[in-house]
VEXMIZA-304583 format. One record per atom (N, C-alpha, C): residue in one letter; x, y, z negated. Coordinates in steps of 0.001 Angstrom, whole numbers, plus 524288, in hexadecimal, padded with zeros to 5 digits. Layout:
BEGIN
AXYZ/...
This chain:
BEGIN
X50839F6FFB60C73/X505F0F6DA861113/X50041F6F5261181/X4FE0BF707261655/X4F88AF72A5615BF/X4F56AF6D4B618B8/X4F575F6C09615F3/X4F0C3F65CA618D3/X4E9B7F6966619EB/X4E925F681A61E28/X4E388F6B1B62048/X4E067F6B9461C16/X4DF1EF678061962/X4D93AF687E615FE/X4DBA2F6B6061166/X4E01FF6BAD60F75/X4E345F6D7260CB4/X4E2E4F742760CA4/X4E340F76466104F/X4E214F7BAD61301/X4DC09F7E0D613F7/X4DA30F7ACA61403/X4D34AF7C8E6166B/X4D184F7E5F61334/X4D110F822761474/X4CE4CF86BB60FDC/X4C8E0F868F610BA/X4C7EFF869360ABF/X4C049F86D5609A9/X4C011F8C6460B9A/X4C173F916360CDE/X4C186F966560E59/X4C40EF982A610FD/X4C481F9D0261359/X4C90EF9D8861890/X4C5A1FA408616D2/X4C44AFA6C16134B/X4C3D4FAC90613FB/X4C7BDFAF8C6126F/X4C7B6FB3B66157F/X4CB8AFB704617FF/X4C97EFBA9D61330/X4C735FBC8A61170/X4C49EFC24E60F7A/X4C81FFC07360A45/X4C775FBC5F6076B/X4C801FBA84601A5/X4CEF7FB5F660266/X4CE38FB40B607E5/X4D374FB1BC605F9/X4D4CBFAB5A603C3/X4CE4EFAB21602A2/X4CD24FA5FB5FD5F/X4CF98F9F786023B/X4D246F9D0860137/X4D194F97C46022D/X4D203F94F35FF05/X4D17BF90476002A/X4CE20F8ADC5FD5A/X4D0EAF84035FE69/X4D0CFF82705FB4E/X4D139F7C865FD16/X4D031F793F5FA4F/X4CE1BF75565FDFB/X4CAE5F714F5FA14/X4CC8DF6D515F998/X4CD62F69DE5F31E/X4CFB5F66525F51F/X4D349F65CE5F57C/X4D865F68905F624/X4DB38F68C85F831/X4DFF8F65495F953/X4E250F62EB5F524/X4E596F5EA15F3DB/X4E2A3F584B5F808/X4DFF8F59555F659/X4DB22F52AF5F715/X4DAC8F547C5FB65/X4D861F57445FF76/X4D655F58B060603/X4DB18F59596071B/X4DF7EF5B69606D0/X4E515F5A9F60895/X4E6AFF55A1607E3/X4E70FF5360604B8/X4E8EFF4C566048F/X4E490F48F36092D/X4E048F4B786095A/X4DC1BF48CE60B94/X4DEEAF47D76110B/X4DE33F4E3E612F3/X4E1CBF4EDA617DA/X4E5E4F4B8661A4C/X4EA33F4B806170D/X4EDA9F4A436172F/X4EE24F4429617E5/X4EB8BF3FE6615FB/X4E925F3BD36149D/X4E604F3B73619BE/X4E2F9F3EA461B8A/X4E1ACF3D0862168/X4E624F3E1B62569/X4E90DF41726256B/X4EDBCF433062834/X4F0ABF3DBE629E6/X4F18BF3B9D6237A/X4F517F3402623C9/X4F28EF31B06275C/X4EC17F310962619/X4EAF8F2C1D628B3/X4E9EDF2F1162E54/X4EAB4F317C63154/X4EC32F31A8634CE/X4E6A1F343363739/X4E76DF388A63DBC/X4E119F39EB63E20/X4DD7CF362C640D0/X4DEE7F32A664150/X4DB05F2E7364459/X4D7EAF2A4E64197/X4D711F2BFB63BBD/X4D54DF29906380D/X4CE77F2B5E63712/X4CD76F268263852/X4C5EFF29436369C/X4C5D8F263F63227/X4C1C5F283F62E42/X4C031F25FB6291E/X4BDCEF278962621/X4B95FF27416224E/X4B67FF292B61EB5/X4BC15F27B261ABE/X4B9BFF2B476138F/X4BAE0F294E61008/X4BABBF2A5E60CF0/X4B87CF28E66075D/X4B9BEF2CBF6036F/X4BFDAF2E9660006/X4BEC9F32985FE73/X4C38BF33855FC59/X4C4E1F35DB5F6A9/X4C6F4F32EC5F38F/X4C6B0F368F5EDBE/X4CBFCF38185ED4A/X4CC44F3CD95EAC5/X4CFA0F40615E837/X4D0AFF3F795E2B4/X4D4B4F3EF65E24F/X4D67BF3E845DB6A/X4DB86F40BB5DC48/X4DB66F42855D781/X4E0ACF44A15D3E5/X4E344F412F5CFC9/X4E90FF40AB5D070/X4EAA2F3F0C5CB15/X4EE90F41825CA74/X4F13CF40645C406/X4F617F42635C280/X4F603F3FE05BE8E/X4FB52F3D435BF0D/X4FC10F37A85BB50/X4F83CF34045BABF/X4F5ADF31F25B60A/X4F2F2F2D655B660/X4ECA5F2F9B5B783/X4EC8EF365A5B774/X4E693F392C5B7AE/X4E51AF38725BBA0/X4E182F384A5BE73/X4DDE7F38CD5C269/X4D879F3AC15C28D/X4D646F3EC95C5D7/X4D15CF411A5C6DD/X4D056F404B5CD6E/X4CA43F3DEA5CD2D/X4CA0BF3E205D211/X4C826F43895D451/X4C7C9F478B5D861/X4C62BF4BFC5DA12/X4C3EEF4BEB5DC9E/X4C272F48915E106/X4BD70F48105E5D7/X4BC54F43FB5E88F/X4B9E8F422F5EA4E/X4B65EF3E1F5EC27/X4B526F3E585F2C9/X4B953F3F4A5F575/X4B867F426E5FA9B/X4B637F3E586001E/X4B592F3FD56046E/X4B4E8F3D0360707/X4B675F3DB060DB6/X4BAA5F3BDC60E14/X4BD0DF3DBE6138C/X4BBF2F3AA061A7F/X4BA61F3F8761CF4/X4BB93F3C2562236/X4BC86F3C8A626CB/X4C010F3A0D6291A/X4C422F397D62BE5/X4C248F376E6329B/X4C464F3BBC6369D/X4C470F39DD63C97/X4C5A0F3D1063F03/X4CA0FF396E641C0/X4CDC8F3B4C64660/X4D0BCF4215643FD/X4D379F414563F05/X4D575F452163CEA/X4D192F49D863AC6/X4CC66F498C63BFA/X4C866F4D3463866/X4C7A2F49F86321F/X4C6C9F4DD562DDE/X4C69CF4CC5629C6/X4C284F4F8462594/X4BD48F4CAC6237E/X4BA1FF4F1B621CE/X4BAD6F4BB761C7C/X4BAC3F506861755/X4BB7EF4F60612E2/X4B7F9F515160FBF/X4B49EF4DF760F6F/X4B2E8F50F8609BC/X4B16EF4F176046F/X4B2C1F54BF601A9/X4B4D0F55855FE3C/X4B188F52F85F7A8/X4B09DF4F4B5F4B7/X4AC6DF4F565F13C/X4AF7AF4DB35EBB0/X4AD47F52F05E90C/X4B05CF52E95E22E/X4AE08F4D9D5DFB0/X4B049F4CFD5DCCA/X4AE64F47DA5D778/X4ACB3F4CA55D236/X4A92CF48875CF7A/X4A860F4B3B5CA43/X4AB70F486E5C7DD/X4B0ADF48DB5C64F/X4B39AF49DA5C1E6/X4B478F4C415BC69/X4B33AF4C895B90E/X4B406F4DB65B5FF/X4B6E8F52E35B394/X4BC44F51D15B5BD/X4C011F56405B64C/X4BE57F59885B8CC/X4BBC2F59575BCF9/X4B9EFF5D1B5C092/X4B5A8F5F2F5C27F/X4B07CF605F5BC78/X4ACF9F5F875BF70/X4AB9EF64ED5BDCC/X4AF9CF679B5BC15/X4AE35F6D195BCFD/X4AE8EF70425C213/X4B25DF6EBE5C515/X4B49CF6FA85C94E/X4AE41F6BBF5CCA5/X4ACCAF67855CD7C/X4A9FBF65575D033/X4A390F67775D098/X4A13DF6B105CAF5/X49D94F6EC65C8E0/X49DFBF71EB5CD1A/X4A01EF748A5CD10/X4A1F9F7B8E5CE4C/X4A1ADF78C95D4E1/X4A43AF757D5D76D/X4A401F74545DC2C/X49E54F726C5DDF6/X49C3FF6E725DABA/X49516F6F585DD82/X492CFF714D5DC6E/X49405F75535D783/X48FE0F7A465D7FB/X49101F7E495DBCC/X495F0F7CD85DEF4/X495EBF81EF5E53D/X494B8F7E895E88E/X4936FF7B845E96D/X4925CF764E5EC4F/X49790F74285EFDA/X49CCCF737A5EC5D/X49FF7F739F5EF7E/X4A53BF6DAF5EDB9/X4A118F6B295EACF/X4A159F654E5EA7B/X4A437F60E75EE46/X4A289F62F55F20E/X4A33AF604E5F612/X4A4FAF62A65FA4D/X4A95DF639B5FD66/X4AB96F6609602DD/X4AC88F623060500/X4ACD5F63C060BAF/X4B0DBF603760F2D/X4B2CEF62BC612E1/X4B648F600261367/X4B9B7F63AA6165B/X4BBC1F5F7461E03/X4BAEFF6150620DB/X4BB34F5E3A62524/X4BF83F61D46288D/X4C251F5DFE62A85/X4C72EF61B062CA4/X4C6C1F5E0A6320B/X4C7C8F60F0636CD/X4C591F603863A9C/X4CCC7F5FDC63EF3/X4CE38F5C4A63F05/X4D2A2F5B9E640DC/X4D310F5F23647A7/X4D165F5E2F64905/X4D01DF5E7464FAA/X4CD93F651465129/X4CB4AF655B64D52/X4C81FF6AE764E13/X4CC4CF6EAC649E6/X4CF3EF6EB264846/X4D437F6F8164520/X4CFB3F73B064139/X4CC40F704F63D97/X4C77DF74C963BCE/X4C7B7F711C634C9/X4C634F73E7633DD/X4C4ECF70DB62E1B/X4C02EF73BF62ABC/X4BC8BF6FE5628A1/X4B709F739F6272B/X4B709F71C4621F9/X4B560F758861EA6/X4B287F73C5618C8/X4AE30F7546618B8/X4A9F5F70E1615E6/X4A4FDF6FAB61424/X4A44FF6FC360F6A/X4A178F734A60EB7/X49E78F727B60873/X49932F70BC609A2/X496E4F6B126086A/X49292F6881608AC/X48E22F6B9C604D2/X48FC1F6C7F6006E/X48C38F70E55FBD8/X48AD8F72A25FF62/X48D15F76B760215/X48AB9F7C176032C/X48B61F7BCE6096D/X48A7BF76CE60C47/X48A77F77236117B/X48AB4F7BDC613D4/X491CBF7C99613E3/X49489F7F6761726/X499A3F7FC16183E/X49D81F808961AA0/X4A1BAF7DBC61BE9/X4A578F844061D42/X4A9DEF826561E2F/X4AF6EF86FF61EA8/X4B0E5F82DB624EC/X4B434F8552626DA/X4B544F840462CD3/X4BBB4F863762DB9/X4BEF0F839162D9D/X4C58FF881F62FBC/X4C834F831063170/X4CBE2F87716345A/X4CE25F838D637E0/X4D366F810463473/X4D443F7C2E6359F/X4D754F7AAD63308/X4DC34F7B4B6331D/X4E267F7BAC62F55/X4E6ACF7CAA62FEA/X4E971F7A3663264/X4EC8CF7BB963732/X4EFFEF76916388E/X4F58BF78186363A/X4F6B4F7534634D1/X4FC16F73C9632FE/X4FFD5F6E63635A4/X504DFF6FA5635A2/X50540F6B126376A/X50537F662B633A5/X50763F60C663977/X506E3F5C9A633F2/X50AF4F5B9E63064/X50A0EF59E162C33/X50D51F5862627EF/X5117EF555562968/X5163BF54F7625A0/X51961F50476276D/X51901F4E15622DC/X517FAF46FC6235F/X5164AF42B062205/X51ABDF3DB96216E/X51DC8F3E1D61D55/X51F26F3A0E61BB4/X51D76F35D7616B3/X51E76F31B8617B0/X51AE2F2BC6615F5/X51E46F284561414/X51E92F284F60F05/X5212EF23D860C73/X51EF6F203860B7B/X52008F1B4B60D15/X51D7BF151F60AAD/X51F22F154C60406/X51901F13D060049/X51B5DF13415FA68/X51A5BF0C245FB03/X5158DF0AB95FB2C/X513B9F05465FB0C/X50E75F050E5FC50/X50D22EFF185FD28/X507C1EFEF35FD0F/X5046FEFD365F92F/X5010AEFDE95F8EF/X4FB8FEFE275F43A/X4F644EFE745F53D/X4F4C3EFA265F280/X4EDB6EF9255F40C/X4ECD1EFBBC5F1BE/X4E6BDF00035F3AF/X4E354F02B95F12D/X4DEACF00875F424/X4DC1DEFF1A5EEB4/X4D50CEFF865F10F/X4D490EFA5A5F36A/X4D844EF79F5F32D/X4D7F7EF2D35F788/X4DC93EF41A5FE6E/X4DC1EEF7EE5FD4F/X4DF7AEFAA8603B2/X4E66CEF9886028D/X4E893EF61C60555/X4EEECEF7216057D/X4EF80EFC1E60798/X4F3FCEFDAB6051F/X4F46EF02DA604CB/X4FC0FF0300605C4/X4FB3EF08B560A85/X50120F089560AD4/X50136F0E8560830/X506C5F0DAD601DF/X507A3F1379600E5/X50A73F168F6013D/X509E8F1C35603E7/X50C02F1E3C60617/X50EA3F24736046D/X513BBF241960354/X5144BF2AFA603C3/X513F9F2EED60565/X51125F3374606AD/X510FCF34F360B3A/X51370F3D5460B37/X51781F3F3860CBA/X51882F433660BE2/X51869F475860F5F/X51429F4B8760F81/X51340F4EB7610D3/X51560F544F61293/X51830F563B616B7/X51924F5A586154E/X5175BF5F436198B/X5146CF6408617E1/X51333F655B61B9F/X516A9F696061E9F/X51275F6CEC62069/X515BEF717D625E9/X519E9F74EF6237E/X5177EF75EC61D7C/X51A1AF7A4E619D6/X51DFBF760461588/X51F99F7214615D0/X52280F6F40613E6/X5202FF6D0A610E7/X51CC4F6E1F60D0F/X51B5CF6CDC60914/X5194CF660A6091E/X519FBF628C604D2/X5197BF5C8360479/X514FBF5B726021B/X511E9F57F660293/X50E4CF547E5FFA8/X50F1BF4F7D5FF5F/X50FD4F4B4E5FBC3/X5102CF44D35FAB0/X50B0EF43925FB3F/X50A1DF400B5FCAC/X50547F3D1B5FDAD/X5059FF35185FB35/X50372F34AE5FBCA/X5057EF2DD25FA5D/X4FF93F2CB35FC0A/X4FF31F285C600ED/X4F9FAF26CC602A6/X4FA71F214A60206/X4F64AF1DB760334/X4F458F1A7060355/X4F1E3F18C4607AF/X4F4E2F162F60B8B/X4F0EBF146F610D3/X4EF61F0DDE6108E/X4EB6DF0D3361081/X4E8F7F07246122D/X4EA49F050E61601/X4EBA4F01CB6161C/X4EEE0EFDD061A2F/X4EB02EFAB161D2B/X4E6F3EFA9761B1C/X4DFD0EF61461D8E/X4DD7EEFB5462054/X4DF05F011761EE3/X4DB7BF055561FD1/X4DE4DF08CD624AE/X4E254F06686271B/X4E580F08E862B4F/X4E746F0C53626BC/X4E9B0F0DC162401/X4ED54F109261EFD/X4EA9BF158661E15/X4E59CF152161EBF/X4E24FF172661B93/X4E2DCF1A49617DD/X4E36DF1F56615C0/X4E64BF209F610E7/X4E22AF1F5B60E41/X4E0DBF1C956083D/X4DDA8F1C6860576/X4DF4CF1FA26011E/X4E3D1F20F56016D/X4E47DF22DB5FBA0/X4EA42F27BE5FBA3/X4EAACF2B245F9DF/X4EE8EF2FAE5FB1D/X4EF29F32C45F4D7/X4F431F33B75F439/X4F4ECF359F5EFD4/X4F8FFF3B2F5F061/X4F6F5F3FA95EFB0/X4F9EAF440F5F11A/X4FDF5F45985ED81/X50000F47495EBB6/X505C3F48C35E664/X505DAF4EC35E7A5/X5006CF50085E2AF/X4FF24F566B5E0C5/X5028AF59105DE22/X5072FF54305DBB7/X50C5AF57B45D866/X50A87F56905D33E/X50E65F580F5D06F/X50BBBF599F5C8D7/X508FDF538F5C7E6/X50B1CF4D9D5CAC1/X50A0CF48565CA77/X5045BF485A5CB19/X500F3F4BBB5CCDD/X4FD55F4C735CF1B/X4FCB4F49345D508/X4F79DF472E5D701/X4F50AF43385DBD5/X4F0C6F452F5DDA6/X4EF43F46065E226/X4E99EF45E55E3E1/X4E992F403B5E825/X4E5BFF3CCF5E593/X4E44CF36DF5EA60/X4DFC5F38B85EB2D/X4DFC3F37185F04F/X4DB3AF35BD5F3A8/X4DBB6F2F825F457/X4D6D6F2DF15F48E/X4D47CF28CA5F483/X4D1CCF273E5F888/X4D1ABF25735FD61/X4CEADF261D601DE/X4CD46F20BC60046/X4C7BDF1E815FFD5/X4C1F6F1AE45FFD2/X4BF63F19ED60341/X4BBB8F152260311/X4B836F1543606DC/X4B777F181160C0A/X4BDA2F16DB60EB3/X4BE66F176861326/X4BB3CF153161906/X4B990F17BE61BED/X4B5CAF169361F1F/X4B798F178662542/X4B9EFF166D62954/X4BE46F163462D1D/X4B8B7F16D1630E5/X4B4BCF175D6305A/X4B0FAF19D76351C/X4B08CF1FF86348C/X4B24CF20FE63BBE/X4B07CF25E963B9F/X4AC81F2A1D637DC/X4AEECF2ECF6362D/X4A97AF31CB6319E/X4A5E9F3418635EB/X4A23AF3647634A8/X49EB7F3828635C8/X4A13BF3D45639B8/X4A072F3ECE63DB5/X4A268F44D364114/X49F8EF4A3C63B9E/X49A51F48E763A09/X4977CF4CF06367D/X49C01F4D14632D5/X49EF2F4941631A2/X4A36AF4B0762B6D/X4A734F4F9862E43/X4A710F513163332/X4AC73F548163540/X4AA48F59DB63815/X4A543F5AC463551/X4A26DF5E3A637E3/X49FDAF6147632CD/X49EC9F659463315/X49BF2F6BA5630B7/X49582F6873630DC/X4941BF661362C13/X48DD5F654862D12/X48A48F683562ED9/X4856FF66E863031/X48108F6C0F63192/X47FDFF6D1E62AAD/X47EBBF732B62B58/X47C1EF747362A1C/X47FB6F77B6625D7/X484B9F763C6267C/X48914F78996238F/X48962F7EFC624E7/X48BA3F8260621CA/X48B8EF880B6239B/X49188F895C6234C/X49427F8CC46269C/X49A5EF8EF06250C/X4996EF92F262137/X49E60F916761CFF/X49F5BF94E76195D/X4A002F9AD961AB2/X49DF5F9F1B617F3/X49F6AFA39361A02/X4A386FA3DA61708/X4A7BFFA925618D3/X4AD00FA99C61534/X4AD43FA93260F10/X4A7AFFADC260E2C/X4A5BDFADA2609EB/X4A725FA8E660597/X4A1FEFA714607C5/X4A12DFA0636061B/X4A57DF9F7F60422/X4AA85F9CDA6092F/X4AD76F9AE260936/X4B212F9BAE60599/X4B2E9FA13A604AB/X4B715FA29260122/X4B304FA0FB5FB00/X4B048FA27C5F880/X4AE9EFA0C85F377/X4AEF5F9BE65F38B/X4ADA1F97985F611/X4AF52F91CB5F5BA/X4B4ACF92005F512/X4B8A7F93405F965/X4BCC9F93BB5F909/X4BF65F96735F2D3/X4BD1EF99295F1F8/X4BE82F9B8D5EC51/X4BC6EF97D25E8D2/X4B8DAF961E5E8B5/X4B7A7F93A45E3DC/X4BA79F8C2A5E419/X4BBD9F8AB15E989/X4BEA3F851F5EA06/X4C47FF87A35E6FC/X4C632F8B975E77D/X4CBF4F8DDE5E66F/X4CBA5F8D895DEE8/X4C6F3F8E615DCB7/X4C55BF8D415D8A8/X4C5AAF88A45D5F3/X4C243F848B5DAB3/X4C155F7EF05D731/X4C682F7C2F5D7B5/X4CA2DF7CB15DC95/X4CED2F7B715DC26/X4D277F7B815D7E0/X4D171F7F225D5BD/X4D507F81F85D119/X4D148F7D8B5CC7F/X4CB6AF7F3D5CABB/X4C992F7C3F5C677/X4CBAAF77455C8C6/X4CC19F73C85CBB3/X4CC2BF6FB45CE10/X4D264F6BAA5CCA4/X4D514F6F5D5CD29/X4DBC9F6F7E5CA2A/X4DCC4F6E8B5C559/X4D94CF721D5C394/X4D977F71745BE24/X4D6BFF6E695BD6C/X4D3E4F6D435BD19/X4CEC0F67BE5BB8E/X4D36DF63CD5BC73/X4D541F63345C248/X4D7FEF5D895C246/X4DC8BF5BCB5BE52/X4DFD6F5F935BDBB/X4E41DF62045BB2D/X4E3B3F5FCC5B479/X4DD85F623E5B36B/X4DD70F60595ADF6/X4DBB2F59C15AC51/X4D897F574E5B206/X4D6FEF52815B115/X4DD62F50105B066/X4E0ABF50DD5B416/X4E431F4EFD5B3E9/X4EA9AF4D275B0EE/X4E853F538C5AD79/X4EAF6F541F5A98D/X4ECDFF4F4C5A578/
């Protein structure tokens, strides 16, 4: 299944070939997770990323998403972990700590920002069609204080292929997803945790190219792209062995 943020390449050069993705598992669930609650949803929120497998768990990012009238600005912020702070080194010494990625529903456009190095990538986004969406009732369950309805949810996209999902909507929060658990295989999880939810309009500046930002030249763009194709890989392995 190619879920948009899933596809958005940190690079698009032709000469070298190189693409990129960031994130990738977590900004695809993200997606997808806004897809449920539907596009007429405004909201701040934070959002953490964790991994588990069996009783292990690592958290991976600290993100912060936001949401209007189907536009979606994410960005992206690592934790110092332990497991990972070789991988988290090597990323703010390129100044690349921190991305976001804003996907622009209406303008069918999607941009990445690197705040380090104020300058951004620009392509148009993939359309694909939509998924088909079936929803099993498991039960309900308080989290956080929130009644919670839980839900199965099975994915399949244009090219057949399936994803399981199991969400968590708040019943006080219009079903709100607060909480989403993806099934990576190998009894492997990636949750997202949606927090300090905030149901006022974000800012128009979160869905916009800041001043003063510059476009990547191809150049640029493919060595990032080469070297994210890198930390991905250290990044696997790092998780792989915490989890061990």
């Amino acid at each position: 299944m190619k879920l948009l943020i899933l596809v958005l390449a940190l690079a698009y050069c032709t000469a070298t070939g190189v693409r990129g993705q960031l994130f990738d598992t977590s900004a695809a669930q993200t997606e997808l997770v806004a897809t449920l609650m539907g596009p007429g949803r405004v909201f701040t929120a934070n959002v953490t990323v964790k991994r588990e497998k069996g009783e292990k768990q690592i958290t991976l990012a600290n993100n912060v998403m936001f949401m209007r009238n189907g536009d979606i600005c994410l960005e992206h912020k690592l934790v110092d972990d332990p497991a990972l702070a070789k991988l988290t080194t090597r990323l703010k010494r390129n100044h690349l700590d921190e991305i976001t990625t804003i996907l622009l529903a209406r303008d069918n456009k999607a941009c990445l920002l690197f705040p380090g190095k104020h300058t951004y990538i620009v392509s148009p986004s993939e359309q694909t069609a939509a998924p088909h969406i079936e929803s099993t009732f498991l039960r309900a369950e308080t989290i956080d204080g929130h009644l919670c309805t839980v839900r199965r949810i099975n994915v399949t996209g244009e090219d057949d292929s399936c994803q399981q999902l199991t969400i968590w909507e708040a019943t006080d929060l219009r079903g709100f997803i607060i909480k989403s658990k993806m099934d990576l295989g190998d009894d492997t999880n990636e949750i997202l945790l949606f927090t300090n939810i905030r149901t006022e309009k974000p800012d128009d500046a979160k869905f916009a190219i800041p001043p003063g930002y510059s476009k990547l030249s191809e150049k640029s763009a493919a060595e990032i792209a080469k070297l994210m194709l890198e930390v991905d890989l250290e990044r696997d392995a790092a998780i792989a062995e915490a989890l061990r």
